[in-house]
C-alpha positions as CSV (number, residue, x, y, z in Angstrom):
1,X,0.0,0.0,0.0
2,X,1.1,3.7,-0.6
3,X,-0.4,6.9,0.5
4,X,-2.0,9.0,-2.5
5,X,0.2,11.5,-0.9
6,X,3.6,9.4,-1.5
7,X,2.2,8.8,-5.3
8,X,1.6,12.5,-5.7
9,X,5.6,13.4,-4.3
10,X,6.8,10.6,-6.7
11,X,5.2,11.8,-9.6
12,X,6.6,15.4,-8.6
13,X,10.1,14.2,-8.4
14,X,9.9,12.7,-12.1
15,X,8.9,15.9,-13.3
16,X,11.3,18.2,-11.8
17,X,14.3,15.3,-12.5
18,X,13.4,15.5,-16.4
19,X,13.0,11.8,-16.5
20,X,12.4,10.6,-19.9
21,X,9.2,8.2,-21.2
22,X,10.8,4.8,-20.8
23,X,12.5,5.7,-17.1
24,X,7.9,7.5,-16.6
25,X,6.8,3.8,-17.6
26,X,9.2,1.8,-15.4
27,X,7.7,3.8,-12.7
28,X,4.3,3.2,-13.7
29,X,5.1,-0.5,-14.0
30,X,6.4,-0.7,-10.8
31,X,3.5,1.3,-9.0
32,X,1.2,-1.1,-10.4
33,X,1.5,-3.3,-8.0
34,X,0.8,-0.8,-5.3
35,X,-2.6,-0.1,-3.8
36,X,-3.2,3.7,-3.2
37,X,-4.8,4.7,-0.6
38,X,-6.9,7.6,-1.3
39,X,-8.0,10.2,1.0
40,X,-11.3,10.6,3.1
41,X,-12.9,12.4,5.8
42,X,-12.0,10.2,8.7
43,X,-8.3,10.3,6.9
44,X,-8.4,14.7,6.8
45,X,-9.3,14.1,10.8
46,X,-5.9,11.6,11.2
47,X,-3.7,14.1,9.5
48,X,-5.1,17.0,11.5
49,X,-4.4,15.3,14.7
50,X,-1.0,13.7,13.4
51,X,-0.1,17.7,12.6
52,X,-1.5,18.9,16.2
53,X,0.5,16.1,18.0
54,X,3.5,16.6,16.6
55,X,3.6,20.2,17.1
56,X,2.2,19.6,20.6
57,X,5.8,17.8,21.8
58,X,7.8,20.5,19.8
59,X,8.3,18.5,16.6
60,X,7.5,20.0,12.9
61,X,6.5,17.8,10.5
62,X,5.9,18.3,7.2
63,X,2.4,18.6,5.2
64,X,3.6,15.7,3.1
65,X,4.7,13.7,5.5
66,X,1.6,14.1,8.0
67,X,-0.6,12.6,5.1
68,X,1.8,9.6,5.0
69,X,1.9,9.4,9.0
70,X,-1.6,9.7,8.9
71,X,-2.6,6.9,6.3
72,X,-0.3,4.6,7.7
73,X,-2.0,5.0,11.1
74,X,-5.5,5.3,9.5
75,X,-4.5,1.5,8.0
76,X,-2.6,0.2,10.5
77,X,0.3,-0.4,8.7
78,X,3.7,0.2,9.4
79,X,5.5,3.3,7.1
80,X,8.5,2.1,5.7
81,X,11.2,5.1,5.3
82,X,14.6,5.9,4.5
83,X,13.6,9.4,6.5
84,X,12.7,8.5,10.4
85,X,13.4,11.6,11.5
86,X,10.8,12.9,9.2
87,X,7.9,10.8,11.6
88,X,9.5,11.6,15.2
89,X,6.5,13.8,16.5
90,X,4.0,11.1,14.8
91,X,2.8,8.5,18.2
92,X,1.4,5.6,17.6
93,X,3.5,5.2,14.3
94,X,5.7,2.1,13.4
95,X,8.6,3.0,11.6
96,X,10.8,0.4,9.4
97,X,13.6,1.9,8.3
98,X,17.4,0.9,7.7
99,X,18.8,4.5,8.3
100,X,20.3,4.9,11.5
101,X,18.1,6.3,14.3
């Protein structure tokens, strides 16, 4: 499963890297095999109260990466990062990551 959030920042990243048609449909390939998981109301309410929490115990997170913290939690999956400093105001979360902590 990916966030419609992490489909939106990958598709921004092709565009401002210039990638050509063939590298595009590699992509597309690969995504395929993804469910995206799209937003909702009850999801809006998750990423309001990740953003609140995380400001709460002094962390910042950004917009982005709420709406990831918040679909995982809102699916009860676990977010797989390379970025887990990105999620450290986020409670609750599981984070799999092999970057050092």
């Amino acid at each position: 499963m990916i966030s419609f959030m992490t489909l939106a920042e990958l598709d921004r990243w092709v565009l401002v890297a210039h990638w050509g048609e063939a590298r595009r449909k590699r992509l597309h390939e690969y995504l395929e095999r993804f469910v995206v998981l799209p937003y909702d109301h009850d999801l809006c309410t998750k990423w309001a109260e990740v953003t609140v929490a995380a400001q709460a115990c002094g962390r910042r997170i950004d917009c982005a990466d709420a709406w990831i913290a918040a679909t995982a939690l809102q699916a009860g999956a676990p977010l797989i990062t390379h970025n887990r400093n990105d999620y450290l105001g986020v409670s609750g979360l599981v984070v799999i990551t092999h970057s050092p902590a």
